[in-house]
C-alpha positions in Angstrom: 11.7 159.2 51.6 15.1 157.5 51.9 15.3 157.6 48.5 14.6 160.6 47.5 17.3 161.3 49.7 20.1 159.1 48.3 18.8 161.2 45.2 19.3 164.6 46.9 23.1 163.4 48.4 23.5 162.0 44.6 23.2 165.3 42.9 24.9 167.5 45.9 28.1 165.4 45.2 27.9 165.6 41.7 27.5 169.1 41.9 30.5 169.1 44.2 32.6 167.6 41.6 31.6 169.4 38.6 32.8 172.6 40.7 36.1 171.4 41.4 36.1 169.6 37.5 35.4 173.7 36.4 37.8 175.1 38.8 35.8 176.3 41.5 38.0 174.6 44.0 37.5 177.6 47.0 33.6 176.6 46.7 34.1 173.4 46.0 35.9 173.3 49.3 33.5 174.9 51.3 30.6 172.9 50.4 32.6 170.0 51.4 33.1 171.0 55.1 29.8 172.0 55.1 28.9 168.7 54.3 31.1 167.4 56.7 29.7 168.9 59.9 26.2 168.2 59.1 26.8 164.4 58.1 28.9 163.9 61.2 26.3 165.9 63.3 24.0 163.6 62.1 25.7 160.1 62.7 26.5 159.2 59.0 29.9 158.2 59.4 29.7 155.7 56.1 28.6 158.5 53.6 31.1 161.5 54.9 34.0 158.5 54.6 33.1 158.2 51.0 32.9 161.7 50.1 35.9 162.9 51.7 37.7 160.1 50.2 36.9 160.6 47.1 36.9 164.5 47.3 40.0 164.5 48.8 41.4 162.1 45.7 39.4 164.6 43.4 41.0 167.8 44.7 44.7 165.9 44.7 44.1 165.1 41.0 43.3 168.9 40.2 46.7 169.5 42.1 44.6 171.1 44.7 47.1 169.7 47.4 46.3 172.5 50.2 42.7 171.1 49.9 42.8 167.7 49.3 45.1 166.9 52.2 42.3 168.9 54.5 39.8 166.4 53.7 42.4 163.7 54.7 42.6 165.3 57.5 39.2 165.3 58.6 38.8 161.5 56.6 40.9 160.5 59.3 39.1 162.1 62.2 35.9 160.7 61.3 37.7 157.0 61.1 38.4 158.3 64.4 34.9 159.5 65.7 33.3 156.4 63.8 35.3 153.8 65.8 36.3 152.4 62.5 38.3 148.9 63.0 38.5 147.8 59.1 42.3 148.3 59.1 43.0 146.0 55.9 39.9 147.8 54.1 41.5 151.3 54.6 44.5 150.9 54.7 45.2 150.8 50.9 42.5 153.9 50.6 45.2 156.3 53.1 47.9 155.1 51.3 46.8 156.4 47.8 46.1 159.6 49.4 49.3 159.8 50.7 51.3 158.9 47.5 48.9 162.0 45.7 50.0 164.2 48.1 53.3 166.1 47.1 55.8 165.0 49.6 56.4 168.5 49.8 53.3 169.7 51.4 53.5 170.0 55.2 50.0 168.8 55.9 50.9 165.3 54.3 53.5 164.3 57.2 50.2 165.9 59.5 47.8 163.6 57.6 50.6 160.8 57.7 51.2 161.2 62.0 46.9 161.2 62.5 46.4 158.3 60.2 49.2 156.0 62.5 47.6 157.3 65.4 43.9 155.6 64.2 45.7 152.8 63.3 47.3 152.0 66.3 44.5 150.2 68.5 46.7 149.3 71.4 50.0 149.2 69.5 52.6 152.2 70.4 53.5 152.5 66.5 50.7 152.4 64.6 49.5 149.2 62.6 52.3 147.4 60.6 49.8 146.8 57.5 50.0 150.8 57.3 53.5 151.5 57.9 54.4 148.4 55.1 52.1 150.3 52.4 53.9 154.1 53.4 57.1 152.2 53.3 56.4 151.8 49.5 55.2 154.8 49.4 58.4 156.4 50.5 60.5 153.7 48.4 58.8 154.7 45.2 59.7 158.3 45.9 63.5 157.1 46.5 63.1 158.4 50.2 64.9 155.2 51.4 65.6 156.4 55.1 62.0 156.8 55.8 61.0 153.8 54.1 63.3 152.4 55.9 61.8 153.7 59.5 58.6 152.7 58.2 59.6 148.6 57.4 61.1 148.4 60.6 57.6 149.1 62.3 56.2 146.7 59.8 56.0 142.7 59.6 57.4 143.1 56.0 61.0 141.2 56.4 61.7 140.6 52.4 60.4 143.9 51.0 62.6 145.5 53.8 65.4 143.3 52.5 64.7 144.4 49.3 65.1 148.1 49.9 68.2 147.6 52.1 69.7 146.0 49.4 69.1 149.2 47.0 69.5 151.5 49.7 72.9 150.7 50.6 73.7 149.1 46.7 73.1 153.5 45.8 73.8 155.2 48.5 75.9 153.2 50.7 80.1 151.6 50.8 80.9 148.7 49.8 82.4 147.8 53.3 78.9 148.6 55.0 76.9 146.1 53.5 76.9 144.3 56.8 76.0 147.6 58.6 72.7 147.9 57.1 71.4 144.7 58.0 72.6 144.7 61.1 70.6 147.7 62.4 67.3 146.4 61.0 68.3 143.3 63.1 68.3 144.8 66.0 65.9 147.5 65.8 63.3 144.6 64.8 64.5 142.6 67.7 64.4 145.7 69.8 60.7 145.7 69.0 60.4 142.1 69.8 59.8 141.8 66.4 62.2 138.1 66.0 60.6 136.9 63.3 60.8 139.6 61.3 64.3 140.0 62.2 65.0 136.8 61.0 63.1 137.0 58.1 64.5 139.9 56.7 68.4 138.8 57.9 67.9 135.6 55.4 66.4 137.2 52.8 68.9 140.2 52.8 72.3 137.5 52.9 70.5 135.2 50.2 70.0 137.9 47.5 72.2 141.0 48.1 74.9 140.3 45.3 77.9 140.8 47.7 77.0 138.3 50.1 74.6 135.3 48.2 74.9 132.8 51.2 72.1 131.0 52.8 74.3 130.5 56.3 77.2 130.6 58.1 80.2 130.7 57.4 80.1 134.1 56.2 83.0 136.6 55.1 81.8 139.4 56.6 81.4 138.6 60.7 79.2 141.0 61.7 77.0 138.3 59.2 77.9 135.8 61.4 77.4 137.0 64.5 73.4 138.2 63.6 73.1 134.3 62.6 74.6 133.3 66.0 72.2 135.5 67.8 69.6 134.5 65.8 69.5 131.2 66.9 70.5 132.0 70.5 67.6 133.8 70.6 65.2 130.9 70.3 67.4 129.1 73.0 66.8 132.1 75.2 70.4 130.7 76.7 72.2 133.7 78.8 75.7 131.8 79.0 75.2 131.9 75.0 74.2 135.2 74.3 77.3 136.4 76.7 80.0 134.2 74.8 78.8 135.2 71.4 79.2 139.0 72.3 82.3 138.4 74.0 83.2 136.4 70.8 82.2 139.3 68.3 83.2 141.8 70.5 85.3 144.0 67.7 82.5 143.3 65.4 80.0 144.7 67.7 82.1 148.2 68.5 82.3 149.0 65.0 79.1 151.2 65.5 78.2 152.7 69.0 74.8 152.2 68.2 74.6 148.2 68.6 75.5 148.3 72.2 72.6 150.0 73.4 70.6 147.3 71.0 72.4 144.5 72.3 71.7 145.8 76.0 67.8 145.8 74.9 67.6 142.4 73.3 69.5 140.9 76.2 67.1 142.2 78.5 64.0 141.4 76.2 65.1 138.0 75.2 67.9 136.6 78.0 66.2 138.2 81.2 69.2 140.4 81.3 68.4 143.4 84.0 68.9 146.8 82.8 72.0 148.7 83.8 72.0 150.6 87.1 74.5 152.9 85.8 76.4 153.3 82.8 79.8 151.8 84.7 81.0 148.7 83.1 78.9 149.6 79.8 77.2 146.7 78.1 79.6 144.1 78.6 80.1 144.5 81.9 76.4 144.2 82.6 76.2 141.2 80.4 79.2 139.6 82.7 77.6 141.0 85.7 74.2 139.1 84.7 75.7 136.1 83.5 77.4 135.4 86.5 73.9 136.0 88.6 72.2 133.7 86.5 74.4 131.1 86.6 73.4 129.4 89.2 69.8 129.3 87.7 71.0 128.1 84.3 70.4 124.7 82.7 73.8 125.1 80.6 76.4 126.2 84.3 80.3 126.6 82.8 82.7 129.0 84.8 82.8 131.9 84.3 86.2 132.3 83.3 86.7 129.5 80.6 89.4 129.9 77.8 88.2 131.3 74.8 88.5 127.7 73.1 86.0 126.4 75.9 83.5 130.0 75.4 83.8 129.1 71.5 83.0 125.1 71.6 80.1 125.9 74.2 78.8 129.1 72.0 78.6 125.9 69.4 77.4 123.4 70.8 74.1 125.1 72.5 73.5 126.8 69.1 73.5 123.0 67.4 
């Protein structure tokens, strides 16, 4: 009985794609939602994966895109209704669909928000195996800002490097190569992602032609500051992370953006509190907290030391 069923499913499918194979895609179509609802009805998650993987390949290879990226659609909401957890094993599958379907297709960036949503599994952004194979998705397409968004939500520090380093090599000044870097920096750390961070940091200074350097001292000083914080980061010293943004301070407002970063990583890494009100901005919260915590530091200094004192202790605790 079972199988003379496997037989029956055999020759249904094969129908199936000898209809969309002879250009009957609106049939070819049907019979595959039809198929859809009764195998879900019925509990049989494993078969309607495969054929709505591989009809929804089928139908992207006919350049059926309206079609193919419905059976993503619903591929991804039986992962959903299954429970499925094999996020290495399908992974790879939702990222071939997506790199069939033509970027300009709305349904792709629908298929694309549902498939992050599965993947998520306690995680706000989705899982970073997924957004590290759309982020090559999106690089092979030469759509750098989203593979960009998509590497920062992954645990992929070189190949981010990698496409920073074309990104702003093409389509960036020569003057911002420490800009680019320096907001994946933060945005990973903002994520409390420091490993990542620091990954991609040593791999983007070693190999982006502009900069070759493995450490310090570096031309540019945004460069240097990102080392500084870096290491202050594993010190998790407040008195450090306060003299190094004091130090760097011109560095820093070059780009509105990194004090709002800085505010977030001083908070997730130096036990900063976040601002009541914007008053002081950044640094005056980060003077305000440093001298709360003085009293509970291992590393006390007052709070008004020279800037050769602020430099030679920034040094010192980072040795």
């Amino acid at each position: 009985m079972a199988a003379s069923s496997v037989r029956g499913v055999s020759r249904v499918l094969e129908k199936l794609e000898n209809s969309v194979k002879n250009g009957n895609y609106y049939e070819a179509h049907q019979m595959y939602r039809t198929l859809y609802f009764r195998y879900l009805a019925q509990k049989k998650y494993k078969e309607t994966l495969d054929m709505l993987y591989n009809g929804s390949l089928l139908f992207l290879e006919h350049d059926q895109q309206i079609s193919g990226a419905d059976l993503a659609i619903l591929l991804v909401d039986v992962l959903v209704k299954s429970e499925e957890k094999d996020y290495d094993g399908w992974t790879p599958k939702l990222c071939k669909i997506f790199s069939s379907i033509s970027p300009t297709t709305p349904e792709r960036e629908t298929f694309l928000a549902q498939a992050l949503r599965w993947s998520s599994n306690h995680r706000s952004f989705g899982h970073p195996f997924l957004h590290q194979c759309i982020a090559q998705v999106y690089w092979d397409e030469k759509n750098y800002f989203q593979a960009r968004h998509h590497y920062i939500y992954s645990k992929d520090g070189q190949g981010c490097a990698k496409l920073l380093i074309e990104f702003q090599s093409t389509q960036g000044f020569q003057c911002e190569a420490d800009l680019f870097i320096a907001q994946a920096v933060f945005q990973y750390l903002c994520l409390s992602n420091k490993i990542t961070a620091y990954q991609t940091f040593t791999s983007y200074t070693e190999q982006h032609p502009r900069i070759k350097r493995s450490g310090p001292p570096y031309l540019l000083p945004l460069l240097n500051f990102i080392f500084f914080l870096l290491q202050a980061i594993e010190s998790r010293k407040l008195p450090t992370f306060v003299v190094l943004c004091e130090q760097y301070e011109p560095s820093i407002k070059r780009d509105p953006c990194y004090i709002g970063y800085l505010d977030k990583i001083g908070q997730i890494f130096f036990g900063l509190k976040p601002p009541q009100q914007k008053q002081g901005g950044l640094f005056g919260n980060f003077f305000e907290s440093f001298l709360r915590g003085l009293d509970d530091s291992d590393d006390e200094a007052p709070p008004q030391a020279s800037t050769s004192n602020q430099q030679e202790m920034l040094h010192t605790e980072l040795d």
